[in-house]
C-alpha positions in Angstrom: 125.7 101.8 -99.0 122.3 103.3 -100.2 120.9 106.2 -99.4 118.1 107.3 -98.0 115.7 109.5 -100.1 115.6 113.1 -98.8 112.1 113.1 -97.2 111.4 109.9 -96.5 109.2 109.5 -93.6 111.3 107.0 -91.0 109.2 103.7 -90.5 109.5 100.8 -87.8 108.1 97.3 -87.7 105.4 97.0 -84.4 106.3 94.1 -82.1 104.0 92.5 -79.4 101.4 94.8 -78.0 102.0 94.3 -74.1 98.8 93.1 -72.2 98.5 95.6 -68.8 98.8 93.8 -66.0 95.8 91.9 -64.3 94.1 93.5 -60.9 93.0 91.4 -58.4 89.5 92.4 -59.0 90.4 90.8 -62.5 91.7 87.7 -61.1 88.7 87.3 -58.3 86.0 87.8 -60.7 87.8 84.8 -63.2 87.2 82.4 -60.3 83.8 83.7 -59.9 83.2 82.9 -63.3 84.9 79.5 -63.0 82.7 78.5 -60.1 79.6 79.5 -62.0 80.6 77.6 -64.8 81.1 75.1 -62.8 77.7 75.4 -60.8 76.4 75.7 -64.9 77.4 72.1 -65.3 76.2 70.6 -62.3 72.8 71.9 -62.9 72.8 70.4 -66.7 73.6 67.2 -64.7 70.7 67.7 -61.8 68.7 68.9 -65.0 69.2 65.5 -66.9 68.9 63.8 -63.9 65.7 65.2 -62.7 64.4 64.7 -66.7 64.8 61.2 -66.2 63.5 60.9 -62.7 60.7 62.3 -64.1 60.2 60.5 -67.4 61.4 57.2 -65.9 60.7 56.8 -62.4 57.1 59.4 -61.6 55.6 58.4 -64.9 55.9 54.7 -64.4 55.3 54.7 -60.6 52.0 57.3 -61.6 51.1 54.4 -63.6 52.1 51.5 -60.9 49.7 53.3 -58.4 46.7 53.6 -60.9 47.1 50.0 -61.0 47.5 49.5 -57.5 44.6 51.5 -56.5 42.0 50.0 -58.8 43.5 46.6 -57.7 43.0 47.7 -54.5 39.6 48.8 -55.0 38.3 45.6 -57.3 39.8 43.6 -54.0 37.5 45.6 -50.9 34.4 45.7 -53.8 35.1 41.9 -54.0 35.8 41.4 -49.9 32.8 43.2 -48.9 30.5 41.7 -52.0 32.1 38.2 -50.4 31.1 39.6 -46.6 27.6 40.7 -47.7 26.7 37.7 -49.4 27.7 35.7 -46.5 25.4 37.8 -44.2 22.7 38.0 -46.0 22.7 34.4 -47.1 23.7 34.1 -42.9 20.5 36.4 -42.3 18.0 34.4 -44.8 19.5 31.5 -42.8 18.6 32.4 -39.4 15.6 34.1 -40.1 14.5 30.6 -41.5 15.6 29.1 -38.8 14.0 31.4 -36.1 10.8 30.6 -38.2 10.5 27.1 -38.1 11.7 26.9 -33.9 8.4 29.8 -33.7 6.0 27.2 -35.1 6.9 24.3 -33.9 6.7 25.9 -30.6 3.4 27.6 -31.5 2.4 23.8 -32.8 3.4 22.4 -29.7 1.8 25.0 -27.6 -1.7 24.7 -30.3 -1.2 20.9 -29.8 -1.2 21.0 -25.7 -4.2 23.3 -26.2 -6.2 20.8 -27.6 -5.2 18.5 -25.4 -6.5 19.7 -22.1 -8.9 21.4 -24.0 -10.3 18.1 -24.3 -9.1 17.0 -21.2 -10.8 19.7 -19.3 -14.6 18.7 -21.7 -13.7 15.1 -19.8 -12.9 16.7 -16.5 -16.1 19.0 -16.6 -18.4 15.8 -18.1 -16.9 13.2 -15.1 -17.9 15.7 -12.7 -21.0 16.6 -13.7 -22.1 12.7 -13.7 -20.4 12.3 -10.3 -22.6 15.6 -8.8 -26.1 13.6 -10.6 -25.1 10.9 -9.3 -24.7 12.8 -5.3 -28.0 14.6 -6.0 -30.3 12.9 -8.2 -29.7 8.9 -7.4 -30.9 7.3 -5.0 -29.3 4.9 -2.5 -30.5 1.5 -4.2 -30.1 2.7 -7.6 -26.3 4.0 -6.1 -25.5 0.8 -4.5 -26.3 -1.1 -7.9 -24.5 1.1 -9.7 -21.6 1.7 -7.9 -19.1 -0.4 -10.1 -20.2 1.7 -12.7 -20.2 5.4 -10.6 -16.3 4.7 -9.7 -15.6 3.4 -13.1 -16.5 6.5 -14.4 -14.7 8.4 -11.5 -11.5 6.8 -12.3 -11.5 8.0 -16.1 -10.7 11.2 -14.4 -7.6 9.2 -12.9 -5.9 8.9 -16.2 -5.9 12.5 -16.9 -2.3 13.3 -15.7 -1.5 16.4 -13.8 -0.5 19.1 -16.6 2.8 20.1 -16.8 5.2 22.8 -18.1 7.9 21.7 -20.8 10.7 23.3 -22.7 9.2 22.0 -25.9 6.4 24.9 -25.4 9.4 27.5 -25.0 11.1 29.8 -27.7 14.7 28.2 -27.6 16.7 31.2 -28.4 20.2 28.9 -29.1 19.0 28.6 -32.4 19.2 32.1 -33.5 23.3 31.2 -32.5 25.6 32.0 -35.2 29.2 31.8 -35.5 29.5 34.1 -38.4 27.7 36.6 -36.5 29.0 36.2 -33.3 32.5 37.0 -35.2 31.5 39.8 -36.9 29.4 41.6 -34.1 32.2 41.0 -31.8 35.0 42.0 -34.3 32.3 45.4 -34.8 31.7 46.0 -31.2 35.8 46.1 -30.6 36.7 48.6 -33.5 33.3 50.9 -33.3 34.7 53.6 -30.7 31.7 55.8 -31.0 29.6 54.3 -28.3 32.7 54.0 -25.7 32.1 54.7 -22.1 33.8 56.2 -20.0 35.0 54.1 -16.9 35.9 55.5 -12.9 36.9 52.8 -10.5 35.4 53.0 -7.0 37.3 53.5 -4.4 35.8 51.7 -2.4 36.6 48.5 -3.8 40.0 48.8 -4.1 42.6 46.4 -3.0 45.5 47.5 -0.9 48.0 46.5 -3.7 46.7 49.2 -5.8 47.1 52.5 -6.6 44.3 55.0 -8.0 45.0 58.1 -9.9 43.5 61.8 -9.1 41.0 61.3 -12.7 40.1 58.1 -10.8 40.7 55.7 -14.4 44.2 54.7 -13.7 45.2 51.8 -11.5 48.9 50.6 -10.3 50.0 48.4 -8.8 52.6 48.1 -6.1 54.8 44.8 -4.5 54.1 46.2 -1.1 50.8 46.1 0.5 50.1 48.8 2.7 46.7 50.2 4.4 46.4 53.5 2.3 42.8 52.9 2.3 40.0 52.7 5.2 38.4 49.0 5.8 34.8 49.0 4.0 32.2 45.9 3.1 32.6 46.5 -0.7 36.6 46.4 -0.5 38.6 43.6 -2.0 41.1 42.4 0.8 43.1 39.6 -0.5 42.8 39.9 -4.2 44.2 43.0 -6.1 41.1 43.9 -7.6 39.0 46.6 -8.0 35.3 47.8 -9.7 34.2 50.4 -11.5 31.3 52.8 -10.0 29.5 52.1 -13.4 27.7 49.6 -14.1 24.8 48.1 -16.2 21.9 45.6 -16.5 21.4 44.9 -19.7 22.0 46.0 -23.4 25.8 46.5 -25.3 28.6 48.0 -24.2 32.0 49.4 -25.2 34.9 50.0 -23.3 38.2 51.1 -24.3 41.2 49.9 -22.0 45.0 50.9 -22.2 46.7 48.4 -20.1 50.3 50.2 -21.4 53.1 48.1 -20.9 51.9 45.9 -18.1 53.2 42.5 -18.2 50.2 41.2 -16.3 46.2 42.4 -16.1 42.4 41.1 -16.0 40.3 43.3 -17.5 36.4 41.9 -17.4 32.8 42.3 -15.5 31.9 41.1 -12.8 28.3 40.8 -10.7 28.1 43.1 -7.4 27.2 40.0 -5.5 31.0 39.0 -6.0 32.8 38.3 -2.7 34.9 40.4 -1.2 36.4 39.1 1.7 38.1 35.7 0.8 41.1 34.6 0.2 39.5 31.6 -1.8 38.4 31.8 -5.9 35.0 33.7 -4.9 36.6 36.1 -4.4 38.9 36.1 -7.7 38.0 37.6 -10.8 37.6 34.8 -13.2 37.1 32.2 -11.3 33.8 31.8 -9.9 30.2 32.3 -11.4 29.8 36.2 -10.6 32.5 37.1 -12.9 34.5 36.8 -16.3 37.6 38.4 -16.7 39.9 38.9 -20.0 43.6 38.3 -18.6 47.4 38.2 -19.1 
């Protein structure tokens, strides 16, 4: 056996450092790392996936409604061009029309007027002969020239008695146009700014129907019972009713809500309508005093 050397320091080979034992806060903020590496991940993913949303889907549908758009405009430039060209071509149309039915009723009425303008000249010429002949001849000059006298009398015979004709009127049918009957009603049904309001009166209401407290609301009910007094201008037998406004003349607008009712008339009607009968004068849309929309 060797020796050691007097005064050699004693040496020993390290082993494995041991790690300290993990704490819990240790352990809890590893999974908190974990999840946000996790979380990390998923937004790379929403990242990428929102790149190509982006680059793939906006751009291209940017582009699809630039293309939309201007086809949309090109196509209400090019309805409405098409729309006013057919009115004004419509307007050039009926003015021309208008024109001619003005003078060949101002040639007919220029035409009459030299007709009994002449007329009249034979009229005033027959009857001054015939007032010479009462004053100025004398019997035997009358008596030989009576053939004559009453020849000239009945002249005035074949001068017919003038009359009216609807040649000499304006006929206003021929200012009628389909086109713009279309578009004026089609305009008069979407243009709310000139919409009236509407109250029915009381008055007139049938017993089948109920008025709200605003007075625009009608109901109706199956059974008929007297909830209002007997009056002249109430509807007994038909469920009808008018409104307290009403008009003469001109355009008007009215905007209806019949809801969800399975059955309505909704129309004008004149106040000379009947209100007592059981029979059609006294049913909207089916007589002469009234015209009625219905379902």
């Amino acid at each position: 056996h060797g020796s050691r050397p007097p005064g050699d320091p004693v040496r020993s080979v390290p082993g494995p450092r041991a790690q300290p034992p993990e704490s819990g806060a240790d352990r809890r903020a590893e999974t908190i790392r974990n999840k946000l590496v996790d979380i990390c991940e998923k937004l790379q993913l929403r990242l990428a996936s929102v790149e190509r949303f982006v680059e793939e889907r906006l751009n291209g549908k940017n582009h699809s409604v630039k293309g939309e758009a201007s086809v949309a405009r090109e196509l209400i430039i090019q309805r409405l061009n098409h729309v006013r060209e057919a009115c004004e071509s419509e307007e050039q149309r009926l003015l021309e029309v208008v024109h001619a039915e003005e003078e060949r009723a101002q040639q007919s009425i220029l035409t009459q007027k030299s007709y009994w303008s002449e007329s009249q000249d034979k009229l005033l010429g027959i009857k001054a002969y015939l007032v010479d002949t009462l004053t100025k001849m004398d019997d035997a000059t009358l008596l030989k020239l009576q053939s004559d006298v009453f020849e000239r009398a009945e002249e005035a015979e074949g001068i017919l008695e003038p009359q009216d004709s609807d040649k000499l009127n304006f006929n206003p049918m021929c200012a009628r146009s389909h086109l713009l009957d279309s578009l004026w009603a089609s305009i008069a049904m979407i243009c709310t700014a000139g919409v009236k309001n509407l109250h029915i009166d009381e008055r007139t209401i049938n017993q089948s129907l109920i008025l709200s407290d605003n007075k625009k609301v009608l109901a109706f009910v199956t059974k008929k019972v007297q909830r209002y007094p007997d009056c002249p201008e109430r509807f007994d037998y038909w469920p009808n009713a008018l409104a307290l406004e009403s008009f003469q003349s001109g355009i008007h607008t009215w905007k209806v809500d019949v809801g969800k009712s399975c059955a309505y008339k909704v129309g004008v009607a004149q106040n000379s309508l009947s209100r007592k009968s059981p029979g059609p004068e006294s049913r909207l849309g089916y007589n002469a005093f009234s015209w009625v929309f219905s379902r």
